[in-house]
VEXTOR-733727 format. One record per residue (C-alpha): residue number from 1; residue in one letter; z, x, y. Coordinates in steps of 0.1 Angstrom, whole numbers. Layout:
<atoms>
{seq NUM&type A&zz Z&xx X&yy Y}
...
</atoms>
This chain:
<atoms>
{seq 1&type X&zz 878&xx 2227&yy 1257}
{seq 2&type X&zz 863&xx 2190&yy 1246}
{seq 3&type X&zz 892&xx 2162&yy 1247}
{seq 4&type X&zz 895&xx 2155&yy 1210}
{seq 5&type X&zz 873&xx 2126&yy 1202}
{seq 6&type X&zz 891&xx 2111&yy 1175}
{seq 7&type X&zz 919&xx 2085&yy 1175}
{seq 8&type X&zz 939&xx 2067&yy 1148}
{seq 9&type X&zz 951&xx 2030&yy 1145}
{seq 10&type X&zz 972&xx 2013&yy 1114}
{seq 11&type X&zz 957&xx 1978&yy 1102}
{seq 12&type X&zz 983&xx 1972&yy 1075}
{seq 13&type X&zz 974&xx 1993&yy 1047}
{seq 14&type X&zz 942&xx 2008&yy 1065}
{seq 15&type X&zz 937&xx 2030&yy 1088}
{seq 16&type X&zz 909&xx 2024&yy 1114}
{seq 17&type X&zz 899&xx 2061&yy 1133}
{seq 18&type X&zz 876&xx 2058&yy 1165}
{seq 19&type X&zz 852&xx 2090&yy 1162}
{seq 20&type X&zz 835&xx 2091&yy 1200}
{seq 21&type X&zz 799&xx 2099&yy 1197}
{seq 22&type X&zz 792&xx 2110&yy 1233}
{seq 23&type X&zz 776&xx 2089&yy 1266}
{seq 24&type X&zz 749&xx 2080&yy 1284}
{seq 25&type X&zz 744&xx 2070&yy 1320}
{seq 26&type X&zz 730&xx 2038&yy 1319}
{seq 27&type X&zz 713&xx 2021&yy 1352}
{seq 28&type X&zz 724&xx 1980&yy 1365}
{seq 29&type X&zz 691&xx 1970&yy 1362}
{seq 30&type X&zz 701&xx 1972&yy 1324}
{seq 31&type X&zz 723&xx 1940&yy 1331}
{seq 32&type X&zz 704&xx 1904&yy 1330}
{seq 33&type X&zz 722&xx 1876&yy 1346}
{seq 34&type X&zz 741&xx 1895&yy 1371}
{seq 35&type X&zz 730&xx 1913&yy 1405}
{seq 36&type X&zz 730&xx 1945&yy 1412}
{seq 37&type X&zz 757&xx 1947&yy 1440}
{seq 38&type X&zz 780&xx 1921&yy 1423}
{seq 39&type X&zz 778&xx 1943&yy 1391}
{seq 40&type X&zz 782&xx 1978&yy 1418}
{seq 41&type X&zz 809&xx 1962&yy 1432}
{seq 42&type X&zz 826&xx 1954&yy 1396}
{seq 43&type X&zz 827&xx 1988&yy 1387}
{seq 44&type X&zz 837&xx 2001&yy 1421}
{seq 45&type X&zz 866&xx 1977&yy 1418}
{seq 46&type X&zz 876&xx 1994&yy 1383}
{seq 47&type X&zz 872&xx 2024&yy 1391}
{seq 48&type X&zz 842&xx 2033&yy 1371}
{seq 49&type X&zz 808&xx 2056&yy 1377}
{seq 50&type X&zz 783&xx 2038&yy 1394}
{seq 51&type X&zz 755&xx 2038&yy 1375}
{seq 52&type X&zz 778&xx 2030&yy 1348}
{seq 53&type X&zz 783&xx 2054&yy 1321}
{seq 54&type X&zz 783&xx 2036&yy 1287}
{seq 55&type X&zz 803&xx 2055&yy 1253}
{seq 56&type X&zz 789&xx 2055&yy 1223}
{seq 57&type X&zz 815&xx 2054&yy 1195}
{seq 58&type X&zz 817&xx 2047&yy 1156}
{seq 59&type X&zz 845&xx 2038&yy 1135}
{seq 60&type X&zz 858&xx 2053&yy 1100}
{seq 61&type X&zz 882&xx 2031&yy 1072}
{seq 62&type X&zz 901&xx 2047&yy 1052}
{seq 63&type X&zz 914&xx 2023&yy 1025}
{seq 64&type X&zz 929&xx 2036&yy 996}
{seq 65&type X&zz 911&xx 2076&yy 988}
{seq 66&type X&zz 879&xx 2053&yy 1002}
{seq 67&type X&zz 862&xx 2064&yy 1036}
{seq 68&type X&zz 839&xx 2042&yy 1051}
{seq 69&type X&zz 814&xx 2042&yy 1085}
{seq 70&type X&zz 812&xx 2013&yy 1107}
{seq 71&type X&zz 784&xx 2028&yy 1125}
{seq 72&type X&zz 768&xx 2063&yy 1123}
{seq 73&type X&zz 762&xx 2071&yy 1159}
{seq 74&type X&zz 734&xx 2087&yy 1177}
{seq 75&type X&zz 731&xx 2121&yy 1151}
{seq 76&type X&zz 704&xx 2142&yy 1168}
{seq 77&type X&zz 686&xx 2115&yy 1183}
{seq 78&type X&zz 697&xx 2115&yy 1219}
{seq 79&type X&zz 694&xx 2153&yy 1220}
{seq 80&type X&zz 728&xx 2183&yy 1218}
{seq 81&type X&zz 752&xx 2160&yy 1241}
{seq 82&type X&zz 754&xx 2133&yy 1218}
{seq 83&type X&zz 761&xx 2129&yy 1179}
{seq 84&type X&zz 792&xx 2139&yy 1184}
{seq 85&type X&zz 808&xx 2114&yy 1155}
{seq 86&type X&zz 791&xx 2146&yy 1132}
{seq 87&type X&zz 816&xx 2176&yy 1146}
{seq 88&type X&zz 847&xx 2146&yy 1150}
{seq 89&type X&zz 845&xx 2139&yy 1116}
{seq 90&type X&zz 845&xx 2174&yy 1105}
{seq 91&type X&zz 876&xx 2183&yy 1128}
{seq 92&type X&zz 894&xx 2157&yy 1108}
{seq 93&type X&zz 884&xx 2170&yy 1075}
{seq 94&type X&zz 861&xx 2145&yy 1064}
{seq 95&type X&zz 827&xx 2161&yy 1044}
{seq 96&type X&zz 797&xx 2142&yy 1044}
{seq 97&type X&zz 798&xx 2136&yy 1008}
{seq 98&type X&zz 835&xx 2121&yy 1014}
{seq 99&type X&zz 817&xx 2088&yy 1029}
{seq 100&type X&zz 810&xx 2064&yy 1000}
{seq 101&type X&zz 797&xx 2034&yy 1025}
{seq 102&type X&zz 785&xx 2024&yy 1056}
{seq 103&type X&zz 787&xx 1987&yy 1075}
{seq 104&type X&zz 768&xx 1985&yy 1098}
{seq 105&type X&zz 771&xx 1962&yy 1132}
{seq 106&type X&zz 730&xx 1964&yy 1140}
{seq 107&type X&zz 701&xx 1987&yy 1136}
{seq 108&type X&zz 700&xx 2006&yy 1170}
{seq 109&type X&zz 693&xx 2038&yy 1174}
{seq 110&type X&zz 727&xx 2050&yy 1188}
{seq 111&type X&zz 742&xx 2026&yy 1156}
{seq 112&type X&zz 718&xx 2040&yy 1128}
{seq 113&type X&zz 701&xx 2077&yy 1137}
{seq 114&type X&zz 736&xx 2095&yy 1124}
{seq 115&type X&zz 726&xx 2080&yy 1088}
{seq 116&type X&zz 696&xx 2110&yy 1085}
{seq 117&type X&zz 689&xx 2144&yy 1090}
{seq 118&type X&zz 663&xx 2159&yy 1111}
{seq 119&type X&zz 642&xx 2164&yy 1079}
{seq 120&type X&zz 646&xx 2124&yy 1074}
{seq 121&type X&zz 673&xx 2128&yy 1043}
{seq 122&type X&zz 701&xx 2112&yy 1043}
{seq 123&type X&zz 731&xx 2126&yy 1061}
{seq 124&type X&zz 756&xx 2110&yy 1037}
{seq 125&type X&zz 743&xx 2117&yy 1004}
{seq 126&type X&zz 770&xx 2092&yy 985}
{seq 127&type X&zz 772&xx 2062&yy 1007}
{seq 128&type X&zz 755&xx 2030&yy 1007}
{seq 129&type X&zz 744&xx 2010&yy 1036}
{seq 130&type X&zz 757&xx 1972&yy 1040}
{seq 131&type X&zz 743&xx 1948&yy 1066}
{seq 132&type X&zz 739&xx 1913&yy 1076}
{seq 133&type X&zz 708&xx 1902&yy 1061}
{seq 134&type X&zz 693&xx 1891&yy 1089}
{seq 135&type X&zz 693&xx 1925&yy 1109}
{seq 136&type X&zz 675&xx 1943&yy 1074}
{seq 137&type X&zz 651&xx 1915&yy 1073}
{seq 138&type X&zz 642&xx 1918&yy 1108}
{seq 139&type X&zz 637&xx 1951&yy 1112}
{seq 140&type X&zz 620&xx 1960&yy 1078}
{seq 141&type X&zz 595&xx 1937&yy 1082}
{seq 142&type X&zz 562&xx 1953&yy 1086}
{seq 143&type X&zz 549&xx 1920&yy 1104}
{seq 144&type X&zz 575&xx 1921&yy 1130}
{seq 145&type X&zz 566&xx 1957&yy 1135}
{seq 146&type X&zz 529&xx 1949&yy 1141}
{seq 147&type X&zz 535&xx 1921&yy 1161}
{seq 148&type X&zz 558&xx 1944&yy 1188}
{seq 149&type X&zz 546&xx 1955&yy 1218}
{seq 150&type X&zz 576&xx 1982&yy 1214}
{seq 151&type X&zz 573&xx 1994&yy 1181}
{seq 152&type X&zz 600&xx 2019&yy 1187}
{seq 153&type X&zz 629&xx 2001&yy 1176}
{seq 154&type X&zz 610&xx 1992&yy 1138}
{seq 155&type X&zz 603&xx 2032&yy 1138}
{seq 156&type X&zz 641&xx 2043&yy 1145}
{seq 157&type X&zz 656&xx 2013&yy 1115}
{seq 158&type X&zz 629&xx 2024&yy 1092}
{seq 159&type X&zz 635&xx 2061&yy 1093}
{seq 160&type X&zz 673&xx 2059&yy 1090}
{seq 161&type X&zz 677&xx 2033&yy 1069}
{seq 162&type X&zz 646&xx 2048&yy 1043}
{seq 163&type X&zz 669&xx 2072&yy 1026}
{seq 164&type X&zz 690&xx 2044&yy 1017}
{seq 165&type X&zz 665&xx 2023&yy 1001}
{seq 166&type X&zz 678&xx 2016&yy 969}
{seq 167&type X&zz 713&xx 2019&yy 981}
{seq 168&type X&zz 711&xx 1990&yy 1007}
{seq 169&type X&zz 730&xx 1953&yy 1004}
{seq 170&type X&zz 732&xx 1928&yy 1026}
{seq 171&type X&zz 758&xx 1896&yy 1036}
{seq 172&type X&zz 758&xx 1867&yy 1053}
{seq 173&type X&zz 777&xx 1857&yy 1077}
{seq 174&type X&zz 816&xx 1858&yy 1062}
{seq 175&type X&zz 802&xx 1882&yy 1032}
{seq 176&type X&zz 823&xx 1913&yy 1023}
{seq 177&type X&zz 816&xx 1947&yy 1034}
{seq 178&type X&zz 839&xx 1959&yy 1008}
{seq 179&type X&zz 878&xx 1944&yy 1003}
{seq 180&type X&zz 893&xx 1934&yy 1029}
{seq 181&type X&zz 867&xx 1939&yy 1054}
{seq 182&type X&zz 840&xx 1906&yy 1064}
{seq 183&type X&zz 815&xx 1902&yy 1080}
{seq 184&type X&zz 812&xx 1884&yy 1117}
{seq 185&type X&zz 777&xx 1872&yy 1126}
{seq 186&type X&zz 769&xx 1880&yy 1165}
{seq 187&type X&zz 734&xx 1875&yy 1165}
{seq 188&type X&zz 716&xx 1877&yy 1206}
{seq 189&type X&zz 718&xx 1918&yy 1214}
{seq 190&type X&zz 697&xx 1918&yy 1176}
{seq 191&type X&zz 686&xx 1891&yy 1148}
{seq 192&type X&zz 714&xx 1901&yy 1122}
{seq 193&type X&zz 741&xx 1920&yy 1154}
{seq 194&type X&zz 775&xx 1914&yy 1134}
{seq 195&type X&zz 812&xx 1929&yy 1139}
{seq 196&type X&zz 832&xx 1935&yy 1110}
{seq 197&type X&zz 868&xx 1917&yy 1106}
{seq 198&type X&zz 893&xx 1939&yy 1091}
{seq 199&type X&zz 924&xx 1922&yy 1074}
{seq 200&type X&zz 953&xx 1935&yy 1061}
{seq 201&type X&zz 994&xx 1935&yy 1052}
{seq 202&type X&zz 989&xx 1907&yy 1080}
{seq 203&type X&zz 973&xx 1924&yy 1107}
{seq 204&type X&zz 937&xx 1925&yy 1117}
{seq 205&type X&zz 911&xx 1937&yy 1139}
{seq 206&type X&zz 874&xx 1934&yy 1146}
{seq 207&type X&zz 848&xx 1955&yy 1154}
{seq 208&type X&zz 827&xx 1939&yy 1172}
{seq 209&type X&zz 798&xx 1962&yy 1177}
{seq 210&type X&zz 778&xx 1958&yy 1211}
{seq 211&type X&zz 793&xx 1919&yy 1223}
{seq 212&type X&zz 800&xx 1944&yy 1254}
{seq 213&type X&zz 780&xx 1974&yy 1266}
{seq 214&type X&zz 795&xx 1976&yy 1301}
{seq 215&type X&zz 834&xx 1963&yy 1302}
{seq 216&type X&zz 839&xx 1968&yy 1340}
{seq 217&type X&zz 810&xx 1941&yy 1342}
{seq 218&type X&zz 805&xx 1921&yy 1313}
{seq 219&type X&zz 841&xx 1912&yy 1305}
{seq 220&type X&zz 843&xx 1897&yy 1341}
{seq 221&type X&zz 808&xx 1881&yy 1342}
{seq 222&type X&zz 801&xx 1876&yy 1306}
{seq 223&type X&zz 773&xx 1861&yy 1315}
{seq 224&type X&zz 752&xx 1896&yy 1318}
{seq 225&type X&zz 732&xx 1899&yy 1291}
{seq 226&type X&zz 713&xx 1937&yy 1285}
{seq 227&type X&zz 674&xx 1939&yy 1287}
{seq 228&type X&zz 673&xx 1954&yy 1252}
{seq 229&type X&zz 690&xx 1924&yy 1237}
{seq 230&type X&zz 664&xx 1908&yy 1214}
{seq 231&type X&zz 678&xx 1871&yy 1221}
{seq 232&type X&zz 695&xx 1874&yy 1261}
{seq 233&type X&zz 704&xx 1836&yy 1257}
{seq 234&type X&zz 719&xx 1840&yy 1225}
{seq 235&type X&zz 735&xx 1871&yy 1232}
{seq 236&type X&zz 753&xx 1853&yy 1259}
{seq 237&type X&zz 766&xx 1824&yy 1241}
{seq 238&type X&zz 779&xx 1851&yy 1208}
{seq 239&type X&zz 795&xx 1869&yy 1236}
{seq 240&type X&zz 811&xx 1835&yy 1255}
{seq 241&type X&zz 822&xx 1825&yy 1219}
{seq 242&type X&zz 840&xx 1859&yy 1206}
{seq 243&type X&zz 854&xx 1864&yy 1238}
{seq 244&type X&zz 874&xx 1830&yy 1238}
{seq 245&type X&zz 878&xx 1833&yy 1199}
{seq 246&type X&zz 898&xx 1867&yy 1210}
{seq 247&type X&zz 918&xx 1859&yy 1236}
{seq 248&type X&zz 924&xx 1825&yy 1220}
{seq 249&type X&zz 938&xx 1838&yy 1189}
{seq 250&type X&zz 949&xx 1872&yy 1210}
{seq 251&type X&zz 929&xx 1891&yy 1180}
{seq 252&type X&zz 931&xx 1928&yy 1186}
{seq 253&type X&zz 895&xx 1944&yy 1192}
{seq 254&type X&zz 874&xx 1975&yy 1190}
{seq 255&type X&zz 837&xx 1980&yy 1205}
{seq 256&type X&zz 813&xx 2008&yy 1201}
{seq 257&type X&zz 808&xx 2007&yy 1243}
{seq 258&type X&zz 845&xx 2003&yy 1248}
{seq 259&type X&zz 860&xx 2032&yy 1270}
{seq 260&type X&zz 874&xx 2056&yy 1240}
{seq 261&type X&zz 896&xx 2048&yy 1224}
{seq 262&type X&zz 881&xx 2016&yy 1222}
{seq 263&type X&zz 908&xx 1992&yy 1211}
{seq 264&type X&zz 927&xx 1966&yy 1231}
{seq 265&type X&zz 926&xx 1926&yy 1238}
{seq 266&type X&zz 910&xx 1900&yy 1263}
{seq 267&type X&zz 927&xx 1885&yy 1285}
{seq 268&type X&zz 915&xx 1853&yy 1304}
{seq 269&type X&zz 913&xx 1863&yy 1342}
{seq 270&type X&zz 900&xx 1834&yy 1363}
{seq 271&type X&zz 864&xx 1825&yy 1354}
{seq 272&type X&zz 860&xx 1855&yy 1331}
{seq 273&type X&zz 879&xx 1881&yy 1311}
{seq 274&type X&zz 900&xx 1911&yy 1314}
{seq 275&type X&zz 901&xx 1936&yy 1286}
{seq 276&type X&zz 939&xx 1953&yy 1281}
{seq 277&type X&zz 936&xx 1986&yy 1264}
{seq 278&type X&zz 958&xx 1990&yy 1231}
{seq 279&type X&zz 991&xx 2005&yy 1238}
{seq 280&type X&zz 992&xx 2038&yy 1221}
{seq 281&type X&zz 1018&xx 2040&yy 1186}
{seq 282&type X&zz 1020&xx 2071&yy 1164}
{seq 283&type X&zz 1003&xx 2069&yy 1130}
{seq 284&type X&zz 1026&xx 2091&yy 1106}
</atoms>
C-alpha cells in the first residue's frame, strides 16, 4: 500500500494541502555551479539517494467552499509512475470540476501537463489559469518558439495552457491570484518563475515553486543553479534573495521539490542554508 500522498497545513482561515505528484531520479550534472563530488558528498552527508531523487508536488487552497491549484503536476506526461496529484485529489474527495482556479509558479512540464487530458481537453473543466505575465508571454510567443533550438518546452506550455485560452489572466509581480493570495516574482529557473504568498488571520506562507530542486545541495550551496533554468545567473541571485528574505523574516515555506510534505523554514548555517522541516500539528 502507497503512503498517502496528501498532507494538510492551517494558514489562518485557509487551508493549504500538499498533494505529491510522484519522483524522478535526477543526475548532478543537472547542478551548475557546484561539482559533482561536493554536490555527492552533500547528499551523502544528508542522507539522500545519490543520484538525487527530486519530488514533484502541487499544492491545493481551500478558502471559503473555493478550491484552488498551485500547480497541476506531471498528469500523464512522465508516464504511470507519476501524476499522482490526479488519484490524491480524488482520495480526498475533490472532483475535477470542484477546482475553480489554478496559479501557477511557471510553465514546466511537471507544473502545467496535469492541466489537460490525453485528448488535449482540459482536465479541470471550471478553473481558470493565473500567471505572471511574464511566464505567458514567454512561452506563448510563437517567435521565441522559432527562435529555440529546444522547441520542447513552447510545445508542452502551449498544449496545456490551450484549453484555457479564454480563461487565462495574468499579474505582475505583487498582483493577486485571488484574495488573499499574491504573487512573488522569481524570475532565473523561467522568464515569469513566481511563488505565491499566502496571508491570512496573521499567518502566512509562500510557495515558492522551483527556487530549490535539490535541498540536500542547493540550500547549502545556493549557488547551484539547474541546466534547465532559462536565466542560471538570475536564478541564482532570486534564489540568494528569497532564501535570506525567509530566514530573515523566518517566513514559513513550501516548494514543489521539497521532500513531501514540503513545508518548513531556512535556517542560516555557515556560508549557506539549512532547511527545518515543519513540525507536524493536527488540522481538525
Amino acid at each position: 500500500m502507497l503512503n498517502p500522498g496528501n498532507y494538510h497545513r492551517q494558514i489562518g482561515d485557509i487551508t493549504v494541502t500538499a498533494l505529491n505528484d510522484g519522483a524522478f531520479e535526477a543526475q548532478t550534472a543537472y547542478l551548475q555551479g557546484v561539482p559533482a563530488a561536493k554536490a555527492e558528498a552533500l547528499l551523502q552527508a544528508t542522507f539522500r539517494a545519490v543520484p538525487p531523487r527530486i519530488t514533484i508536488s502541487a499544492f491545493m487552497l481551500t478558502i471559503g467552499g473555493q478550491r484552488i491549484l498551485v500547480d497541476s503536476g506531471s498528469g500523464t506526461a512522465f508516464g504511470p509512475d507519476h501524476g499522482r496529484l490526479r488519484t490524491n485529489l480524488a482520495a480526498l474527495g475533490v472532483a475535477t470540476t470542484d477546482i475553480s482556479r489554478v496559479l501557477v509558479t511557471h510553465a514546466h512540464i511537471d507544473h502545467v501537463s496535469g492541466l489537460v487530458t490525453p485528448e488535449g481537453t482540459a482536465y479541470f473543466p471550471n478553473a481558470d489559469i493565473v500567471m505572471h505575465e511574464a511566464e505567458r508571454g514567454f512561452w506563448l510567443n510563437a517567435a521565441n518558439e522559432a527562435a529555440a533550438a529546444d522547441k520542447s518546452g513552447f510545445v508542452t506550455a502551449r498544449t496545456a495552457l490551450a484549453p484555457y485560452a479564454e480563461r487565462i489572466s495574468t499579474v505582475k509581480d505583487g498582483g493577486e491570484g485571488i484574495a488573499g493570495v499574491t504573487a512573488v516574482h522569481l524570475p532565473g529557473h523561467t522568464p515569469g518563475h513566481s511563488g505565491w504568498m499566502i496571508s491570512s488571520g496573521g499567518d502566512s506562507l509562500l510557495i515558492w515553486g522551483d527556487v530549490v530542486h535539490v535541498p540536500g545541495v542547493q540550500f547549502a550551496r545556493p549557488e547551484a543553479g539547474m541546466g534547465f533554468d532559462t536565466d542560471i545567473e538570475l536564478g541564482r541571485k532570486s534564489r540568494a534573495r528569497i532564501l535570506d528574505r525567509a530566514a530573515t523574516d523566518r517566513l514559513l515555506v513550501a516548494g514543489m521539490h521539497l521532500d513531501f510534505p514540503c513545508f518548513g523554514h531556512v535556517a542560516r548555517a555557515g556560508t549557506g542554508y539549512a532547511f527545518v522541516p515543519d513540525v507536524w500539528t493536527p488540522v481538525a
